[in-house]
C-alpha positions, -999 to 999 in steps of 0.1 A, spaced: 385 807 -33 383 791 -2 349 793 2 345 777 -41 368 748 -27 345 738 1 312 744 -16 325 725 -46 334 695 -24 301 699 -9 282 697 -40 306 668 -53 298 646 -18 260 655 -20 260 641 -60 279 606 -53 256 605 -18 226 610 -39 240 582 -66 245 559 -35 210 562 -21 197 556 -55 216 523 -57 210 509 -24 171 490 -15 148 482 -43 146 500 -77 120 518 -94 97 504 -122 114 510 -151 149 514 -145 154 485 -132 183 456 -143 188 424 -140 216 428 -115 197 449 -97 163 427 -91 191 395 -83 208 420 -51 174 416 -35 172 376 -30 188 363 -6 221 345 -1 206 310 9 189 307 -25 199 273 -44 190 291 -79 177 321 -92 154 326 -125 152 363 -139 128 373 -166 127 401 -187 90 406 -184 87 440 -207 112 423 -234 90 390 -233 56 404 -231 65 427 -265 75 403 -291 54 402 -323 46 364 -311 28 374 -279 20 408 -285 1 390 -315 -14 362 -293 -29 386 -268 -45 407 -294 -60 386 -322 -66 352 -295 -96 340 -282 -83 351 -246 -82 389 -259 -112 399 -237 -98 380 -209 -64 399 -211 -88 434 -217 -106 420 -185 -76 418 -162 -60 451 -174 -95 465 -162 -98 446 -127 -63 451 -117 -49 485 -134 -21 467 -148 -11 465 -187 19 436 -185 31 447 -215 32 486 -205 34 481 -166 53 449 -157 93 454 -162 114 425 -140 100 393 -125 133 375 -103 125 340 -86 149 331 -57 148 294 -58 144 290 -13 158 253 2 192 228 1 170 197 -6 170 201 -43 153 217 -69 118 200 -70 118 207 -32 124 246 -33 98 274 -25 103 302 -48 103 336 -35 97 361 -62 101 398 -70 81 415 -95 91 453 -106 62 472 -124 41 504 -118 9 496 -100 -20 508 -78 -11 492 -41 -52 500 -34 -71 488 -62 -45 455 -61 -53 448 -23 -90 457 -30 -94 426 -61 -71 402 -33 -98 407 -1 -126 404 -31 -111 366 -39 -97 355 -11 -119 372 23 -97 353 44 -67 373 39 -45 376 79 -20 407 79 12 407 96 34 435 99 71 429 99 99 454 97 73 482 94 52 466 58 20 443 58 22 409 53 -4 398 31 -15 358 36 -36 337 20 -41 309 43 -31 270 25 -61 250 8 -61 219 -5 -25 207 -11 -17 242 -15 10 259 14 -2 295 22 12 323 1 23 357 17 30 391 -3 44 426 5 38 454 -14 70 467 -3 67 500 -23 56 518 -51 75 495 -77 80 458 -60 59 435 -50 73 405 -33 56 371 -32 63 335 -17 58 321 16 64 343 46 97 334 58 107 338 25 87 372 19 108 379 49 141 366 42 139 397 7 127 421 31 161 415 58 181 420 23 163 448 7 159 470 41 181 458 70 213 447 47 215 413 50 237 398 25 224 387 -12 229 361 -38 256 381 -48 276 374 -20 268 334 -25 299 325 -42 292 291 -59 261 307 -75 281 342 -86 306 317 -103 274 303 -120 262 332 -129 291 346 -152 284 318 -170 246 325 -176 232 340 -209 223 377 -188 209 389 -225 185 363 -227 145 372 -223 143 346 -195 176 329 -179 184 309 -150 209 295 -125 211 269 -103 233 245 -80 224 212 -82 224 196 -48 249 163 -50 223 142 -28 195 152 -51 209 144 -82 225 111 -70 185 101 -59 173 110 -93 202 90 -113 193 62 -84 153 61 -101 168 55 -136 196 37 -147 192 57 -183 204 87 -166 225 74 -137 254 99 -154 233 124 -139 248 123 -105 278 141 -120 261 170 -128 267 199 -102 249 231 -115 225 241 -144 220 271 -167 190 282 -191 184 308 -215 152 314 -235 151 339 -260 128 352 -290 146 365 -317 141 372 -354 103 351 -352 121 321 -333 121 310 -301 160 299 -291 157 272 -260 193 264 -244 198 243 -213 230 235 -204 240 205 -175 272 215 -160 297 192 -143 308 157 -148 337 144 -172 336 135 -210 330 104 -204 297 105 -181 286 137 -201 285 116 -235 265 90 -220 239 117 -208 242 130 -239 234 97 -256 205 86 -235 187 121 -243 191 114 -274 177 80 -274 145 97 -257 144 122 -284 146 90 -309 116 71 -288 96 108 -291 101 107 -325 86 77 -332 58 84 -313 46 116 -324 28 94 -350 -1 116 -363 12 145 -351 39 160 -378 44 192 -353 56 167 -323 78 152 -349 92 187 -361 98 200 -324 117 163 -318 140 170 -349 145 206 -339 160 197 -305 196 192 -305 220 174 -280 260 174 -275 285 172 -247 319 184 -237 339 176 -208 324 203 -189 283 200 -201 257 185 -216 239 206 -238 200 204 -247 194 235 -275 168 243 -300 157 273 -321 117 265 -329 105 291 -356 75 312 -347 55 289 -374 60 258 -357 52 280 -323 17 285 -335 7 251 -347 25 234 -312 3 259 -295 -31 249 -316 -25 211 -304 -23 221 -271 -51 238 -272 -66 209 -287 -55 189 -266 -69 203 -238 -103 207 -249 -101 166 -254 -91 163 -218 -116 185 -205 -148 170 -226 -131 133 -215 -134 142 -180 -172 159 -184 -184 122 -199 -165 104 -169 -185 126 -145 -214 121 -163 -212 87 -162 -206 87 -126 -238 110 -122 -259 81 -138 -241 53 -116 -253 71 -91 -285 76 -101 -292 41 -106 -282 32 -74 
């Protein structure tokens, strides 16, 4: 009986060991939450953005775009060079907003979760970029790209057979001392954890963030319109496609009723100035009329739900309206070519 006891409570510490090992570091493609994707950023991190990647890349609106568009081949191409089907392979994508001088100033370090093939990945990098330097930090390569023009270099670790991480070194890094030596996470960063049981966790893509009081006082500074901006401290955002509609919430957190209805009301003088201008446009005008705006003592509130009709024809005048920006700037360098000719 003895003998039972002890081999019982053997079997019983070797189970919950076994659950603990699977909880701790980073988590395989696949069974991975949102939860567990935000325990690798760091603590430092100003914001956080955490996409559903598998839930996104399998609505009938994209799953639709990437089949019957023009850029099917290109998506068929890219499965091919890389080994990777996003909407088979790619589960989590996490972004750990990296800096204290506000949001526009951040570098994002980012953690993707998916199955992939480490070889045929680093292969397709050396082939576009042959001047790849390698680092090795904590016993994993560092992968960098050195900077080009206006660009910072970017660094990325394939830390293991399910996450790749991606941003610039010390921030490659600073994931790496959470995931593998223990140092403390986002989770332990109390102002954003607040945040967070706020957030919309459900949504397909949602994010976080504290809004530095310098920064926001600067950007009220640049526009009287929106000087009841500095009383904003912290923002959430949740995008989500449901029943053929895309539902857009962004919520401005902080302030008083006061400072939040005249945030409210200047947005909504913006949306009346868009309006007007949409002109011959009818879908700019729909998307305008489709964006609502309130306040409460605690937010602002910036929501829309944009049917998957109105998706498609907002994304055929982009289209188009890229195509006019592109054959503009062929006939300004072509005009430049003759100038120079001449001369």
């Amino acid at each position: 009986m003895k003998k039972f006891a002890v081999g019982s409570l053997a079997l019983l510490l070797l189970v919950f060991g076994f659950a603990a090992c699977k909880k701790a570091g980073a988590p395989a493609a696949g069974s991975a939450s949102a939860a567990d994707m935000l325990s690798m950023l760091p603590k430092s991190v100003q914001g956080v953005v955490v996409i559903d990647v598998h839930a996104g890349m399998n609505t009938a609106f994209v799953d639709k775009a990437l089949k019957d568009g023009k850029d099917n081949q290109k998506y068929l191409d890219f499965i091919k060079d890389t080994g990777i089907d996003p909407q088979k392979d790619v589960y989590y994508a996490v972004v750990g907003l990296m800096g204290s001088e506000g949001l526009d100033k951040a570098s994002p370090a980012i953690v993707v979760n998916l199955k992939y093939d480490k070889d045929k990945l680093l292969a397709k990098l050396k082939e576009k970029a042959t001047n790849v330097t390698e680092e090795t930090y904590e016993g994993l390569t560092l992968y960098t790209v050195p900077e080009g023009d206006e660009k910072k270099p970017m660094s990325g670790v394939f830390y293991d057979s399910s996450n790749i991480i991606l941003g610039e070194a010390k921030d490659v890094k600073a994931v790496i001392d959470v995931v593998k030596k223990g140092a403390d996470s986002v989770l332990k960063n109390e102002g954003l954890t607040t945040l967070l049981k706020s957030a919309d966790q459900t949504a397909m893509l949602w994010a976080a963030a504290i809004l530095p009081p310098e920064a926001m006082k600067a950007v009220a500074a640049q526009n009287p319109m929106v000087s009841s901006l500095a009383g904003l401290k912290s923002v959430l955002i949740a995008l989500d496609y449901k029943n053929k509609a895309l539902k857009i919430e962004i919520k401005g957190m902080g302030g008083d009723a006061e400072k939040n209805k005249q945030t409210a009301d200047a947005l909504n003088g913006l949306k009346a100035l868009g309006a007007m201008a949409a002109g011959e446009k009818p879908e700019i005008g729909e998307l305008v009329n489709k964006i609502e705006v309130t306040s409460s003592p605690e937010f602002v509130k910036i929501a829309a739900l944009l049917p998957e009709e109105l998706l498609t024809k907002l994304s055929a005048t982009a289209e188009q309206t890229v195509k006019e920006k592109m054959a503009g700037a062929k006939d300004e360098v072509a005009k430049d070519e003759k100038k120079v000719e001449k001369k």
